[in-house]
C-alpha positions as CSV (number, residue, x, y, z in Angstrom):
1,X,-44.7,43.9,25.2
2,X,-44.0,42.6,22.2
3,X,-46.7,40.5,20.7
4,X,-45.0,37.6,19.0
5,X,-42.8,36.6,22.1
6,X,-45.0,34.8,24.5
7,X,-45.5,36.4,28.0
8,X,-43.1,35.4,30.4
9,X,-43.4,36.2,34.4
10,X,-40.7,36.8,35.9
11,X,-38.8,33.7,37.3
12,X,-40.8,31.4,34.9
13,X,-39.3,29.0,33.0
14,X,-38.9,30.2,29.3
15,X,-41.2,29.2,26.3
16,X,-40.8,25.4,24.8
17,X,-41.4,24.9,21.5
18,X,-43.6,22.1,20.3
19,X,-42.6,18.7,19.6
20,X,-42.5,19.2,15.8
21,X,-41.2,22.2,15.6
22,X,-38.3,21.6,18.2
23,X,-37.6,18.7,15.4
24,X,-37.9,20.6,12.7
25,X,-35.7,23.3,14.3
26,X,-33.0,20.5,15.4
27,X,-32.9,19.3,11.9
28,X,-32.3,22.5,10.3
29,X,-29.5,22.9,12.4
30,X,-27.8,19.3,11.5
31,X,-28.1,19.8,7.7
32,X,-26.4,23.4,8.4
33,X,-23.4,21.9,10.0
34,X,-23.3,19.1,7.5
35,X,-23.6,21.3,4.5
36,X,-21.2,23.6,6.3
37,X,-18.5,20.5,6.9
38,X,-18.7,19.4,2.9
39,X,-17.9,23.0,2.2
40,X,-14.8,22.7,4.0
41,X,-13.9,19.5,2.8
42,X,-14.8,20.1,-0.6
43,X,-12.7,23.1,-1.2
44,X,-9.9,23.0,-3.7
45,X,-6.5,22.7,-2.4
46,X,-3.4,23.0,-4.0
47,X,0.0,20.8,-3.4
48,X,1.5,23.6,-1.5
49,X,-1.7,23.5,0.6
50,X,-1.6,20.1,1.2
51,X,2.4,19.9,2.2
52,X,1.5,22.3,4.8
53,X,-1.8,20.1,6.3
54,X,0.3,17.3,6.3
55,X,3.7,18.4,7.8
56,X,5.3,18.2,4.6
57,X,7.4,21.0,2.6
58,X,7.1,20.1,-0.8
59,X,10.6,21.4,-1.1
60,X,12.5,19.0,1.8
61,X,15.2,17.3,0.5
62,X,16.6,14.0,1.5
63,X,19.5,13.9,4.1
64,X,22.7,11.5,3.1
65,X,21.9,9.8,6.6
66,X,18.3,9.0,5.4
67,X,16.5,5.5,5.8
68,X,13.9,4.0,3.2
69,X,11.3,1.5,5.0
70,X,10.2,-1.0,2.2
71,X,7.3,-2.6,2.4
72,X,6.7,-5.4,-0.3
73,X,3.8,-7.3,-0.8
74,X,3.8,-11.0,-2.8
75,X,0.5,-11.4,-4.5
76,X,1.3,-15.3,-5.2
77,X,1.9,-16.2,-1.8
78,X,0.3,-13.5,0.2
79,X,3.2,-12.7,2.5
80,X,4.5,-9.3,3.1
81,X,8.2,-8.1,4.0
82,X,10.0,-5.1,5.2
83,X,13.5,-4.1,4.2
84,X,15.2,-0.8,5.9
85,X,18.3,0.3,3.9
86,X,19.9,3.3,4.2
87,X,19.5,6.1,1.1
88,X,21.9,5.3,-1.2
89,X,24.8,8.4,-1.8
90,X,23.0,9.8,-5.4
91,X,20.1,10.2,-3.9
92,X,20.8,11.9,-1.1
93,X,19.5,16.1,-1.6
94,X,16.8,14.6,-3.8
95,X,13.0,16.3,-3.5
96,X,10.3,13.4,-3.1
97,X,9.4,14.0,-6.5
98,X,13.2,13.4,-8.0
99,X,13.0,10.2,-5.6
100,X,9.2,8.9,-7.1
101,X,10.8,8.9,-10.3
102,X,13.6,6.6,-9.6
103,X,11.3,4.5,-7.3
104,X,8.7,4.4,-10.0
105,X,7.2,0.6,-9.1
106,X,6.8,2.3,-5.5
107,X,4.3,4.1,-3.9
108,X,5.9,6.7,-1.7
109,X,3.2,6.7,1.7
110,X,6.1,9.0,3.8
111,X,7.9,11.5,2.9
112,X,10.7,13.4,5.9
113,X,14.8,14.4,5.1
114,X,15.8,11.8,7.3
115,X,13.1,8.8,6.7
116,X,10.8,7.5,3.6
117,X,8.7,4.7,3.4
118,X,7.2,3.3,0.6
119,X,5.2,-0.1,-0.6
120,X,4.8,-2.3,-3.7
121,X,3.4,-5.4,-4.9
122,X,5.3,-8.4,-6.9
123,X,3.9,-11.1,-8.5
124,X,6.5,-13.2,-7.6
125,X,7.0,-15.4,-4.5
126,X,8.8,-14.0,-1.3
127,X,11.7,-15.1,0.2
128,X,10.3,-17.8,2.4
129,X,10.0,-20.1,-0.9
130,X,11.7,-21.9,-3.0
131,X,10.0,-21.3,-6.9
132,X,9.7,-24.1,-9.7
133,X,10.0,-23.0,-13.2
134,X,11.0,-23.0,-16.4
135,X,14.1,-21.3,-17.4
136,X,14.2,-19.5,-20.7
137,X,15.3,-22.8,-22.7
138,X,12.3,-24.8,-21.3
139,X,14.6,-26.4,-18.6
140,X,12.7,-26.5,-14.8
141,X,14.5,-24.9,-12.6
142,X,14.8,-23.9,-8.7
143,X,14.5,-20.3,-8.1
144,X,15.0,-18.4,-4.6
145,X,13.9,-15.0,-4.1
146,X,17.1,-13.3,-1.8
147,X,17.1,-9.7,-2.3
148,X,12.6,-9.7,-2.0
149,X,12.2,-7.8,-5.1
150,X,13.7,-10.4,-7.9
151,X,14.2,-14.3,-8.3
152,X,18.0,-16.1,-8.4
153,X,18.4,-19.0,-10.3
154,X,19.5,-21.9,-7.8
155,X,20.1,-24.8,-10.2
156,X,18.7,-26.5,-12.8
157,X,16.3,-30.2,-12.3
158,X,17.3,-31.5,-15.8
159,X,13.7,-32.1,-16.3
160,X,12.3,-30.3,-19.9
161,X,8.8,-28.6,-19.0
162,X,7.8,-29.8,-22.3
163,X,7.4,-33.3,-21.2
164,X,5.4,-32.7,-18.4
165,X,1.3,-33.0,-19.4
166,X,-0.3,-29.8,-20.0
167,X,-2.3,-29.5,-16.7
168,X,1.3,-29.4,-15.1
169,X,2.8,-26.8,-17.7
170,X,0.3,-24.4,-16.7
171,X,1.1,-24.3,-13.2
172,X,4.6,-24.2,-13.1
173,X,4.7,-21.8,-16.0
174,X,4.1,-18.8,-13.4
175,X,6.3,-20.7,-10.9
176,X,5.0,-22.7,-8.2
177,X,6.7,-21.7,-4.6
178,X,7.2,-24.5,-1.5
179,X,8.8,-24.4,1.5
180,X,12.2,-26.3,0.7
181,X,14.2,-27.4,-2.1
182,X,13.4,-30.7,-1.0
183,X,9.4,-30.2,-1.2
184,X,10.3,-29.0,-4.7
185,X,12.4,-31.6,-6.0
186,X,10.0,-34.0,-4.4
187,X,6.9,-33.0,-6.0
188,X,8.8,-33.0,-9.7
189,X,10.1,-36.7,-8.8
190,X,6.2,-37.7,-8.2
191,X,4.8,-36.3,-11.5
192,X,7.5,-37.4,-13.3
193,X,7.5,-40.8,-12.4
């Protein structure tokens, strides 16, 4: 028999260990698997490595059929859009590298031959809003955002930013959005008068 395994008869129960050691036994354990999962984790990778956890071939190339999902964030505002276009013709056999750098504002977040989607923020209102502000010449104007990612001029108020008071210059300076042209115009009418 050997003499560091307890004696056992023979359809006994086996040997428990006591409280503090079972603890101590179920704690080594736990640190061994965690220690064990931040090896894992924390193993280098390289791109190729990556492409392959993630379903993606570094080398796919964009079909001519491919759609691009925009998503565009407004930072003055807060509102968000999406805009699906189809890939336009030059950029259609294009690695997702090639396409990052002619999207360079975007964050590409999906990357397949036949889809893409990508984000970005503006600061500039979305097109739910109709924008006050200076033109280049000092002139308020109204401005509409129609294509989400740039403002159009829609006409001019006649009224010179430069004889507004101060407080007023600094917030229209960045543009100030509202829900109609008529809000707009209203709002300029009561401060100028």
């Amino acid at each position: 028999m050997d003499k560091h395994r307890p004696f056992r008869k023979s359809g006994s129960s086996p040997a428990r260990l006591p409280d503090g050691k079972r603890a101590i036994a179920a704690l080594s354990a736990l640190l061994t698997g965690i220690a064990v999962m931040l090896a894992v984790s924390l193993t280098p990778r390289n791109a190729q490595d990556d492409a392959a956890l993630t379903g993606m071939d570094a080398a796919a190339r964009l079909q001519a059929d491919c759609e691009i999902i925009q998503q565009m964030y407004y930072t003055p505002c807060g509102h968000s859009m999406t805009r699906r276009q189809t890939l336009p013709p030059e950029l259609a056999g294009k690695t997702r590298s090639e396409l990052e750098g002619v999207y360079d504002l975007w964050q590409v977040t999906s990357f397949s031959p036949s889809s893409v989607e990508m984000t970005a923020s503006f600061d500039l209102y979305c097109p739910q809003h109709v924008v006050l502000r200076p033109d280049d010449s000092g002139i308020l104007c109204l401005w509409a955002n129609h294509y989400g990612d740039a403002l159009m001029l829609l006409s001019e108020t006649g009224s010179r930013m430069a004889d507004l008071p101060d407080a007023y210059q600094e917030m229209l300076l960045p543009g100030m959005g509202f829900a109609t042209r008529e809000e707009a115009e209203k709002w300029l009418e009561n401060i100028d008068s």
